[in-house]
C-alpha positions in Angstrom: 0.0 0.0 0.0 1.4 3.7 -0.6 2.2 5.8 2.3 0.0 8.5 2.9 2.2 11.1 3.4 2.0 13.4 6.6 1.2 17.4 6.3 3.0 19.4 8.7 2.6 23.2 9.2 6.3 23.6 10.5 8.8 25.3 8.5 11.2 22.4 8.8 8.6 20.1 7.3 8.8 22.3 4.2 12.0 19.6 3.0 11.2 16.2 3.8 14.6 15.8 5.3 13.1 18.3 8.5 15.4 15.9 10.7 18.1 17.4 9.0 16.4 20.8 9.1 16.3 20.5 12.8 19.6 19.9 13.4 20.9 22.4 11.3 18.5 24.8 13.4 20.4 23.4 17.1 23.3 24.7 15.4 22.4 27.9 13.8 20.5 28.8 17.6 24.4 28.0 19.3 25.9 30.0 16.8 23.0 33.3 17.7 23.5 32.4 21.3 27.7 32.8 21.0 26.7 36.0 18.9 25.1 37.0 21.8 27.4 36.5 24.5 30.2 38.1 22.2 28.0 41.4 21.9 28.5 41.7 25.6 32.4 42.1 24.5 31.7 44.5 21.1 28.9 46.6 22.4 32.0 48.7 24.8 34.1 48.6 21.9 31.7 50.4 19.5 30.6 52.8 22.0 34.7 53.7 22.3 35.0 52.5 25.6 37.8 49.9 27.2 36.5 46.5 27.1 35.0 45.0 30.5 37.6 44.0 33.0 40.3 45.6 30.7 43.3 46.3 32.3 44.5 50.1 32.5 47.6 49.9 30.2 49.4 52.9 30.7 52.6 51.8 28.4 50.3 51.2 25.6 48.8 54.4 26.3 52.6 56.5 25.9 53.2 54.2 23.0 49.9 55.2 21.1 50.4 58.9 22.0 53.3 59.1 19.7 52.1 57.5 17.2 51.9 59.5 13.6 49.5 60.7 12.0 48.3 63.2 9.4 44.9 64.4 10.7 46.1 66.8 12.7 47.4 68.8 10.0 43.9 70.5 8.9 44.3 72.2 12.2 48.1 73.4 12.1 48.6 77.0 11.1 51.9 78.0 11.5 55.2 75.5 10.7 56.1 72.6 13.1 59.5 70.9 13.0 58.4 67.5 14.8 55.7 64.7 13.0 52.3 64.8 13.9 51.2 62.5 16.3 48.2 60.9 18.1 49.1 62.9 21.3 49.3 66.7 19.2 46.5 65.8 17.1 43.8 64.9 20.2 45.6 68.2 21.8 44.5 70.4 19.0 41.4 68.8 18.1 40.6 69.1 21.7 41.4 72.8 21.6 39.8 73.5 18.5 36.7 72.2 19.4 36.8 74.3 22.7 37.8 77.9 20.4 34.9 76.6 18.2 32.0 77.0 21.2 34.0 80.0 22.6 33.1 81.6 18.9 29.4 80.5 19.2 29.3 82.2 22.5 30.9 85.7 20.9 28.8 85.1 18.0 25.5 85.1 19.7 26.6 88.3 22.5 23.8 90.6 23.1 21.2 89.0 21.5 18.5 88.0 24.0 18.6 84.0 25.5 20.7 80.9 24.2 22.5 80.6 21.6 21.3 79.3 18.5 21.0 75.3 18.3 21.9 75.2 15.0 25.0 76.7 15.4 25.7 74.5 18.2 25.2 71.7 15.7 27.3 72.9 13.3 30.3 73.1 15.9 29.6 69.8 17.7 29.1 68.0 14.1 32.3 70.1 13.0 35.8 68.4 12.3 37.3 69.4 15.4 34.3 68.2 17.5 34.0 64.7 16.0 37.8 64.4 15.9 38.4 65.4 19.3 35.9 62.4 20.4 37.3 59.8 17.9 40.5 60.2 19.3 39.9 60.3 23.0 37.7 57.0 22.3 40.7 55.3 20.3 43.1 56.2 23.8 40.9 54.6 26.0 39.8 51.8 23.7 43.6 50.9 23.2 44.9 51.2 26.5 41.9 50.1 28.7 42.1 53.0 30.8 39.0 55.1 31.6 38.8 58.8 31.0 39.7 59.5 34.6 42.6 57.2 34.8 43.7 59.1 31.4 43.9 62.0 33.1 46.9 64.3 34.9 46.5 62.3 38.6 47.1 64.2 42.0 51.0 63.2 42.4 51.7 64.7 39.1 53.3 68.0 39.2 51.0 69.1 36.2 48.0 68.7 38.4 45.3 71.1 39.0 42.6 70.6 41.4 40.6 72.9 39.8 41.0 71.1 36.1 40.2 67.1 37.6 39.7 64.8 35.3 41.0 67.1 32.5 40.9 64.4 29.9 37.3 63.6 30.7 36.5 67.3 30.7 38.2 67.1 26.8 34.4 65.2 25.6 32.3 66.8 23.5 29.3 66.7 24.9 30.8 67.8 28.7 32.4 71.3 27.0 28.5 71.8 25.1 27.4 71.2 28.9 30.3 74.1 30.7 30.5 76.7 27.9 27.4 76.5 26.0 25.1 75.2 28.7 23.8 72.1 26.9 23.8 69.8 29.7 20.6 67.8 28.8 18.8 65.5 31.2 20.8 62.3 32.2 22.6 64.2 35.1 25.9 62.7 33.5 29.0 62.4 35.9 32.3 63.6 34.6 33.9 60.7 34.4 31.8 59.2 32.3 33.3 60.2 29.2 30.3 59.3 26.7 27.4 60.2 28.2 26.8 64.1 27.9 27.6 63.1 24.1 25.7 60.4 23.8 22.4 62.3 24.9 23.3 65.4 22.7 23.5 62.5 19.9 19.6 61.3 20.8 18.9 65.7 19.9 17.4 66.8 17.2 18.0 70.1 15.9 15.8 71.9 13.5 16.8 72.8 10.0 19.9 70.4 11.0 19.2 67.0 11.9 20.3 65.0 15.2 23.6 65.4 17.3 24.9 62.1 16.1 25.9 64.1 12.5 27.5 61.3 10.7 26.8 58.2 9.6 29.7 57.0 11.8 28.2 58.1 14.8 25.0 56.7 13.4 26.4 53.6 12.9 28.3 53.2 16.7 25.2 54.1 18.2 22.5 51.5 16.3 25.2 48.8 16.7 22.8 47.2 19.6 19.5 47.6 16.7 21.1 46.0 14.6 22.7 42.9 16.5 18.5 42.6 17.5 17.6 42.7 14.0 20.4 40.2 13.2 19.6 37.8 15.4 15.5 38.2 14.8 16.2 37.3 11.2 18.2 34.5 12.7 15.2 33.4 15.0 12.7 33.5 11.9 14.6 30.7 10.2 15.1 28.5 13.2 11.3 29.0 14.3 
C-alpha cells in the first residue's frame, strides 16, 4: 500500500529531510547564542570604551600617544619641526573644538537668551568636535584606561585641582554642557566620558538633523539595533 504522506505546518517540514532541518536549526540557535554572549564584548568597543575588565595599560597608552598621523594637519597654522602625532593631534582637536563653542558664545553676544541650536550643531558635528571624540575613544579603547585614569593624577606636578579629570573634561558633549550650557537631562557624571555626548547624539535640531551628525556616529550608536535585528532574522529561520 502507498504511504499517505504526513502534512505538517512547520517550516522544517517544508524539505522532507526536516530531521536534518532540525539539526541544522540546534546549530544555527548556538551560533546566535555565541553571537550574543560576544556582543557583551563588542557593544563597549563600538561605544569607544575599554572593554569589561580591561586592564588600564598605561605603556600602551605613551606608545599610542606618539604614534603618527596626518589628521592633525587640517588644524596646524603655523610650521612645526616634529611629525604629527596621536598625542598633538587629540591636543589640537581638543582645543579647537573648545575655540569653536568660545566663537558660538561671541557670536551670539547681546542677543537675548541661548544661543542658536543650529550653530551649536554645526560646531559639535564640526571636524574638530568629532575628531576630538574619535580620538579620545581610540586612547581609552587601546589602552583600557577610563577617561579619569587618562587624566593628569594628584602626584603629578601638572595637576590642577581645579582642572580634575581634564581628559574627561576634553568630551564633547561635557564642553557643550560648561560653555554653552547644553547639559541635557541624564545628570551625566564627569567621568563618564560618553554620556553628555551620547544624549546630545539622541537631539534633534531643527533645520539640522540630530547630534549624532555622521553616519559614523549613526552607525556606533545603532550597533545594539542591529545585532536585535540580526539575530531576529536568525530566530525567523530556526522558528
Amino acid at each position: 500500500k502507498r504511504k499517505r504522506k504526513r502534512k505538517h505546518t512547520g517550516l522544517f517540514f517544508l524539505s522532507p529531510n526536516y530531521k536534518h532541518r532540525a539539526r541544522l536549526s540546534r546549530t544555527m540557535l548556538r551560533t546566535v547564542t555565541a553571537a550574543l554572549a560576544a556582543s557583551a564584548l563588542l557593544l563597549p568597543l563600538a561605544a569607544g570604551q575599554p572593554l569589561f575588565g580591561a586592564e588600564c595599560n598605561m605603556t600602551e597608552y605613551e606608545l599610542w600617544l606618539q604614534r603618527p598621523n596626518d589628521f592633525g594637519a587640517i588644524f596646524v597654522t603655523f610650521p612645526i619641526d616634529n611629525p604629527l602625532t596621536n598625542e598633538l593631534t587629540m591636543s589640537l582637536a581638543a582645543s579647537q573644538c573648545r575655540q569653536q563653542m568660545q566663537n558660538v558664545i561671541t557670536r551670539e553676544a547681546g542677543k537675548r537668551g541661548s544661543p542658536d541650536d543650529r550653530f551649536i550643531w554645526d560646531t559639535m558635528c564640526g571636524e574638530a568636535c568629532l575628531l576630538s571624540d574619535q580620538f579620545h575613544d581610540e586612547a581609552m579603547r587601546v589602552s583600557g584606561c577610563n577617561c579619569a585614569e587618562l587624566s593628569t593624577q594628584p602626584d603629578s606636578m601638572f595637576y590642577d585641582p581645579l582642572t580634575q579629570h581634564d581628559f574627561c573634561r576634553e568630551s564633547t558633549g561635557y564642553l557643550a554642557c560648561n560653555i554653552l550650557e547644553r547639559c541635557g537631562i541624564w545628570e551625566c557624571n564627569v567621568t563618564d566620558f560618553g554620556c553628555y555626548r551620547s544624549e546630545y547624539d539622541k537631539t534633534y535640531t531643527a533645520q539640522r538633523g540630530f547630534g549624532s551628525c555622521s553616519a559614523g556616529a549613526a552607525l556606533r550608536s545603532n550597533f545594539a539595533l542591529r545585532l536585535a535585528v540580526v539575530v531576529g532574522l536568525c530566530l525567523m529561520l530556526i522558528l
